[in-house]
BAKEBA-315303 format. One line per 4 residues: number of its first residue (from 1); for each residue x, y, z of N, C-alpha, C. Coordinates in steps of 0.05 Angstrom, whole numbers, always signed. Example, Ala and Ser with C-alpha at 12.3 -4.5 7.8 and 13.67 -1.06 7.14 Angstrom:
<sites>
1> +264/-114/+156/+246/-90/+156/+264/-66/+156 | +257/-45/+142/+273/-21/+143/+258/+1/+157;
</sites>
This chain:
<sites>
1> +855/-64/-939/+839/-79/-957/+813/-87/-944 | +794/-79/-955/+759/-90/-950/+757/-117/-966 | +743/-131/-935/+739/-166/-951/+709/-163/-942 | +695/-171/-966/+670/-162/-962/+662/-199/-974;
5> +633/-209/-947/+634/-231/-944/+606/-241/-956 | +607/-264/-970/+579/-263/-970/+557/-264/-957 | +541/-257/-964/+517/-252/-931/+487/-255/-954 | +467/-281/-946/+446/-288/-959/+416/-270/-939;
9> +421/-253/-951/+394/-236/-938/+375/-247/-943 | +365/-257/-955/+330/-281/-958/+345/-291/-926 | +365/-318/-918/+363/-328/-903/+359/-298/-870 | +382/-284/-879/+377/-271/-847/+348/-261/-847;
13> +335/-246/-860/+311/-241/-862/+280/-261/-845 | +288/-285/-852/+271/-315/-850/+290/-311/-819 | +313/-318/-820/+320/-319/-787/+315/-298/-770 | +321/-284/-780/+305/-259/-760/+279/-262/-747;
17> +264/-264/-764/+226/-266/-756/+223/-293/-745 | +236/-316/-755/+237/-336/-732/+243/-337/-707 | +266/-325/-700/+276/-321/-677/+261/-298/-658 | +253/-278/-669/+226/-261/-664/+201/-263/-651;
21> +196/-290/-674/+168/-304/-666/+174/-325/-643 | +198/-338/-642/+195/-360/-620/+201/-348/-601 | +210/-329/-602/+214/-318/-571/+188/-297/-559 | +168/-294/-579/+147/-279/-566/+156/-252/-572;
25> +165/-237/-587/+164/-204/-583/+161/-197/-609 | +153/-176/-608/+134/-157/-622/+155/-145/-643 | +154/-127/-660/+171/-116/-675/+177/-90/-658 | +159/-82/-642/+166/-53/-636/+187/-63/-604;
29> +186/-82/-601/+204/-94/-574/+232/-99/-582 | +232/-113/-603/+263/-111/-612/+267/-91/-625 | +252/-73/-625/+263/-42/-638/+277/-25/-615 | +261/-33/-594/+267/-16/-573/+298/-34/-564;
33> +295/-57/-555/+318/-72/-546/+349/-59/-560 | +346/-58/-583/+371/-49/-603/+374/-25/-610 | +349/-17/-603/+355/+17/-598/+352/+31/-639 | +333/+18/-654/+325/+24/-674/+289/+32/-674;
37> +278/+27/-707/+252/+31/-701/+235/+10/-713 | +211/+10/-711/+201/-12/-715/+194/-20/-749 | +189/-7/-755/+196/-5/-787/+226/-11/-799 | +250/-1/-783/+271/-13/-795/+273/-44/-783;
41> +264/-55/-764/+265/-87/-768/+241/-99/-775 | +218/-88/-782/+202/-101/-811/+226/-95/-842 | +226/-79/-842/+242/-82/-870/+269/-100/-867 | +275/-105/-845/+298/-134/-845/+283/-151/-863;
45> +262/-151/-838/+250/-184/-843/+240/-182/-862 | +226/-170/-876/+211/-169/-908/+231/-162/-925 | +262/-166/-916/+287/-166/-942/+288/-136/-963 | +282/-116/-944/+284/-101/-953/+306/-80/-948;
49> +317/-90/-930/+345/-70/-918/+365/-90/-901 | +384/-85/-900/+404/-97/-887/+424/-89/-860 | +424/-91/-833/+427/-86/-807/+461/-73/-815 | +466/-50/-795/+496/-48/-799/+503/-65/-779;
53> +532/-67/-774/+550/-90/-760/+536/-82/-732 | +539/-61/-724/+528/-54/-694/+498/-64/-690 | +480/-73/-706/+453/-75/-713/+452/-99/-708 | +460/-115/-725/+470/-136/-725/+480/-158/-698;
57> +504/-141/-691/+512/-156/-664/+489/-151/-648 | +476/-131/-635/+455/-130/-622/+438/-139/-625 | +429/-154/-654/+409/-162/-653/+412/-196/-640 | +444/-207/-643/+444/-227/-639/+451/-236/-616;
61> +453/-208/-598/+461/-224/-570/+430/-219/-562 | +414/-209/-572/+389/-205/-562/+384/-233/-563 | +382/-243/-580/+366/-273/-594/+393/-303/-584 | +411/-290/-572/+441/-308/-566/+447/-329/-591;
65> +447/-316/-612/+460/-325/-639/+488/-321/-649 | +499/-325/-663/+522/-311/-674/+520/-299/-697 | +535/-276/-701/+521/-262/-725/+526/-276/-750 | +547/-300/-754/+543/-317/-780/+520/-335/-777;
69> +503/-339/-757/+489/-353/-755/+455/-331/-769 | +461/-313/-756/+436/-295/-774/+438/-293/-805 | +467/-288/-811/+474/-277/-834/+469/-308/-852 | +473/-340/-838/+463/-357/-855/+491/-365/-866;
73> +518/-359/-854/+538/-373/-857/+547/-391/-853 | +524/-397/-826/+532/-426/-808/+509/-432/-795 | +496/-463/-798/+474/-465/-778/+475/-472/-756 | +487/-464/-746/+495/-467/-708/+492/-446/-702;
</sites>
């Protein structure tokens, strides 16, 4: 059985580019870090596409978040 969870993309989107911007890096730096391209994490952040799980975790140990914490499940 698939339990499919809710996940508020406006918020990961907004947390994404925050976490981005306070840490100083570029779009094409966390493209490289996660091993994507720079256009697919603009279209995170401008809510236009959504990270797979592997995307996701990487993006959050990049930023040392938890991935409910990107996804806007939990603000911690």
């Amino acid at each position: 059985m698939i339990v499919v969870n809710y996940i508020n993309m406006e918020i990961f989107a907004k947390r994404l580019y925050e976490l981005r911007t306070e840490k100083g890096l570029t779009l094409s730096a966390v493209a490289k870090a996660v091993g994507i391209t720079r256009q697919s994490v603009k279209r995170y952040e401008d809510n236009h596409s959504q990270p797979s799980m592997e995307i996701l975790s990487k993006l959050a140990d990049l930023f040392g978040v938890s991935t409910d914490y990107l996804y806007g499940r939990t603000d911690i």
